[in-house]
N, C-alpha and C positions, 0 to 999 in steps of 0.2 A: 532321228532325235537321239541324243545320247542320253547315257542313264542319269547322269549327273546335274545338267543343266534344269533349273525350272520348267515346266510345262508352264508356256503364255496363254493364259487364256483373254480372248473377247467375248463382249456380250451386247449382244445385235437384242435394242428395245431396253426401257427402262421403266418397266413397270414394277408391280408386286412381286412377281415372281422371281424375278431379276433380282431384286433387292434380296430377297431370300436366300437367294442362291450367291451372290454376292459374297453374304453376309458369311455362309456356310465355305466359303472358297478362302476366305481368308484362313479358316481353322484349318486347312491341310498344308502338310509342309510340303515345299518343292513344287508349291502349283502357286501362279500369280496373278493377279487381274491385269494386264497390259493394256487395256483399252476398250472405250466403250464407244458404242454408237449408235445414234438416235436421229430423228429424221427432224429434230431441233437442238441446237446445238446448245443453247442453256440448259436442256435437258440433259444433253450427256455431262454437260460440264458440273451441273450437280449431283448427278450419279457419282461421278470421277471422283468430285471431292469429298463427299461421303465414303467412299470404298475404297479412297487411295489408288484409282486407277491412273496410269503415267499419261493415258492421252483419253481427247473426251475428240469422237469424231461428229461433227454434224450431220453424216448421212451414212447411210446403211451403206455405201458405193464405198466411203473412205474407209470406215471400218473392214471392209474385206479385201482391202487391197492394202490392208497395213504390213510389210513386211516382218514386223514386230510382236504376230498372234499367230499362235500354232494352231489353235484347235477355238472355235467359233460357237456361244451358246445361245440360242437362237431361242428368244423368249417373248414370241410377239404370238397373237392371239390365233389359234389353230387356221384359223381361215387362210392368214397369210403365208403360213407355213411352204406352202409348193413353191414358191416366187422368194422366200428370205432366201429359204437354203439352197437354192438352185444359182443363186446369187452369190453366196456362198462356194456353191463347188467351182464354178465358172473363173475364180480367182486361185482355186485348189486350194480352197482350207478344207479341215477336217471339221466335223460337227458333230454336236451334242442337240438336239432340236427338244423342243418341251412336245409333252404330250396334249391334247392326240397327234399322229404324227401330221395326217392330213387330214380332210375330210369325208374321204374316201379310200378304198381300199384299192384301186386304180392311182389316184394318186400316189398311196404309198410305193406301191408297185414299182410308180414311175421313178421317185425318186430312189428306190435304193437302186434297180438298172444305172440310175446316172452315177449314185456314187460309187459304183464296181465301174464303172466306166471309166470313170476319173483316179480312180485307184483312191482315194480318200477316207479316212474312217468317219465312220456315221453309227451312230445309236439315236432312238427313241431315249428321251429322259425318264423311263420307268423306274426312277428311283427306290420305288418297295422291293426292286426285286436287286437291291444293288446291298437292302438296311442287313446289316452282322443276323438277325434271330429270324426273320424268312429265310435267310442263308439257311440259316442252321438247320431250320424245319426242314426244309429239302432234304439236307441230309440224312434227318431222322427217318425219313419217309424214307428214303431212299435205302436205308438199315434194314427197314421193315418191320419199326417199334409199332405199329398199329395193323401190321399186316395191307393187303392191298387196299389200296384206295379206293372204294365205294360210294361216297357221299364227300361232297364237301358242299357248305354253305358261306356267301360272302354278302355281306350287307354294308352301302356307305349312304352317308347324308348328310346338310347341309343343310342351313338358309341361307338361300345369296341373296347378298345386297341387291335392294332395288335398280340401286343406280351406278350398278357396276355392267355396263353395257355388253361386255363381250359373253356374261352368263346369259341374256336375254334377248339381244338380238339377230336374228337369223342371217342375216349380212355379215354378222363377225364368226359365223358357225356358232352359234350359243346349241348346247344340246348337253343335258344334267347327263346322257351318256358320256359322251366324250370327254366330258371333265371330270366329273366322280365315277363314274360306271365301269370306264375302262380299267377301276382300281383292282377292283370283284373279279370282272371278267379274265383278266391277267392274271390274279391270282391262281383259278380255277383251271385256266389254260396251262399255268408253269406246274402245274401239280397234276394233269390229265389229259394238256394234248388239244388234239381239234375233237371236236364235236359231231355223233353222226346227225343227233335232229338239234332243234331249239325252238321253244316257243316262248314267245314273249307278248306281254300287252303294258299296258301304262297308259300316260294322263296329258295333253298335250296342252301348251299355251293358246292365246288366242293369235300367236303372233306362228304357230305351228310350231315350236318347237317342244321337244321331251322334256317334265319337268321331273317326273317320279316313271320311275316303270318295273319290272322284273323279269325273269325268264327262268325258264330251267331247261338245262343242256341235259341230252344223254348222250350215252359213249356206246364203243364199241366193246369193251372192256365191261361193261353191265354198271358202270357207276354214273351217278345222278348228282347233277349240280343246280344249286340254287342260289342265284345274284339277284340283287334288289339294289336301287339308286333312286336318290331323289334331289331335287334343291329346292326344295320347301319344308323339309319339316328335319328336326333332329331326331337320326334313326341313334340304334345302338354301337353301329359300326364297328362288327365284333368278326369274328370268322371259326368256323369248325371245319377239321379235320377226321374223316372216321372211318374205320376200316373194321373187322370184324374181332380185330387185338384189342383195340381201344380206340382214344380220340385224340385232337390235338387241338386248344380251344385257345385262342388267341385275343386277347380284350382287346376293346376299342381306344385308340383307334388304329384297326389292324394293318393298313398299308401304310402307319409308319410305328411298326411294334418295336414294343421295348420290354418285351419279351413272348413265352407262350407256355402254356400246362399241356405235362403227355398224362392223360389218365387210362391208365387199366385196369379196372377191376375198382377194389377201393385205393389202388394207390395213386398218385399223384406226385408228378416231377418237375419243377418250374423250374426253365433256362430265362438270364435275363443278361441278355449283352449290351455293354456301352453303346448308343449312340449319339454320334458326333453332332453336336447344332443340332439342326431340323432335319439330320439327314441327308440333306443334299451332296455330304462332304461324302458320302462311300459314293455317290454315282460317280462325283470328281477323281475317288481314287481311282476309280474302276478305267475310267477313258485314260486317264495319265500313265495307268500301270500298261493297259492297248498298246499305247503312242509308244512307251520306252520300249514296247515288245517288239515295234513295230508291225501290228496286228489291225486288218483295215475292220474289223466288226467285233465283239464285245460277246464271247459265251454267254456273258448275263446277260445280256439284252441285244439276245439273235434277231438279224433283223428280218427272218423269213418265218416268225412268230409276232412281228410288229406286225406284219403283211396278213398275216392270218387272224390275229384279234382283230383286225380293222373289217375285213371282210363277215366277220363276226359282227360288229357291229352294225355294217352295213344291212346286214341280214334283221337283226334286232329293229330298229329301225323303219325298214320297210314294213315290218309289221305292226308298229306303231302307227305307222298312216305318215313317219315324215317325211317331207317332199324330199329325193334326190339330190345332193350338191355334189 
């Protein structure tokens, strides 16, 4: 890909997300919507016209086989994830896949083998870790403005709609971890790594899925984390950082920050960087700036830390009591 020419983007499914993201893909310059595709073709056709996308494909087959789409964002409900994107490489696009990536951490597994197979770029859409002021905290940390990292706490929540099926039904992967939980848990992993214990509990549906739960991680490094997730109630959805210098206290809602306070002692320093739309548009720049580099994975969102939060999960999970997918 050259430096110059647009980055085409497709987007396989036309849901909420999509629309989002969509929305967010127009604000970046030099990236474009080429085509969308949906497994009803009124549906992509009103995607298209809504987004200004140049072609509306009727199945998820025509969309990856469009000559015309460089890099494929893949925004259909986690379940299907193994079977879109493989679908995907099999025609050798490059991908952006929504989170979670799979349903399992074997699954992930699988897929990223295939996309180092296929030589292809592939990231998780971890977009928090893509927003300018997580950037930035990194960095602070990384400075050593609070000294080592000891503690961190990540808390998200939600009520999801009744009748929004894929938060609810075990057939579509519905699980409040993999949709809100993985926010926390990412956080706490991009800031300290894997985990040597975890223990977790939470509240499950009647349909057996996670609706609220928490856990806390320890390390090897003597620091202790604590994540909470839910899709019934509205938490505060806030996040700290703390080391023995001070802290770094992040308001709700923190996996899409628009900005964050370092406190030490009595003083107080608040960074607040521009973000674009809903954020979606740095994950965009992040893959487009890959592609011109010609780079098949993505520093911010390494994919043998997607593989590792997933098994995290999977672990969380199990000790909730829910069934195996």
């Amino acid at each position: 890909m050259t430096t110059t020419a647009p980055v085409r983007w497709g987007i396989l499914a036309t849901g909420s997300i999509a629309d989002k993201f969509a929305a967010d893909l127009a604000l970046v310059p030099d990236n474009e919507l080429a085509a969308v595709g949906s497994r009803r073709l009124e549906a992509a056709q009103e995607f298209a016209a809504r987004h200004g996308a140049a072609r509306a494909h009727g199945s998820y087959e025509e969309l990856v086989n469009d000559p015309g789409v460089d890099v494929i964002y893949v925004a259909t409900p986690h379940g299907r994830h193994l079977l879109d994107v493989r679908l995907c490489f099999e025609a050798g696009k490059n991908v952006l896949c929504e989170k979670a990536l799979t349903l399992n951490a074997d699954d992930s597994a699988a897929l990223v083998a295939d996309a180092r197979r296929h030589g292809v770029f592939f990231a998780e859409a971890m977009w928090a870790r893509t927003n300018p002021n997580v950037r930035r905290l990194r960095e602070v940390v990384a400075a050593g403005a609070i000294g080592d990292v000891l503690q961190v706490r990540a808390e998200l929540g939600f009520v999801a709609p009744t009748d929004k099926a894929r938060l609810w039904d075990p057939a579509l992967g519905a699980s409040a971890l993999l949709d809100v939980g993985i926010y926390p848990l990412s956080f706490v992993h991009m800031l300290l790594g894997e985990p040597e214990t975890i223990a977790a509990a939470g509240v499950l549906s009647d349909q057996g899925i996670d609706i609220s739960g928490g856990a806390t991680l320890t390390y090897a490094s003597g620091a202790v984390a604590s994540i909470a997730w839910t899709q019934v109630a509205q938490g505060d959805n806030t996040a700290v950082v703390a080391g023995p210098a001070g802290s770094i206290r992040v308001p709700g809602r923190f996996h899409e920050a628009h900005g964050f306070t370092l406190v030490r002692g009595d003083e107080r320093e608040t960074t607040e960087l521009p973000v674009t739309g809903r954020g979606y548009a740095h994950e965009i720049e992040e893959v487009a700036a890959c592609l011109r580099a010609g780079l098949t994975e993505s520093p911010l969102l390494p994919l043998d830390e997607t593989v590792s939060i997933q098994r995290q999960m999977d672990e969380i999970l199990r000790q909730l009591g829910v069934a195996a997918r």
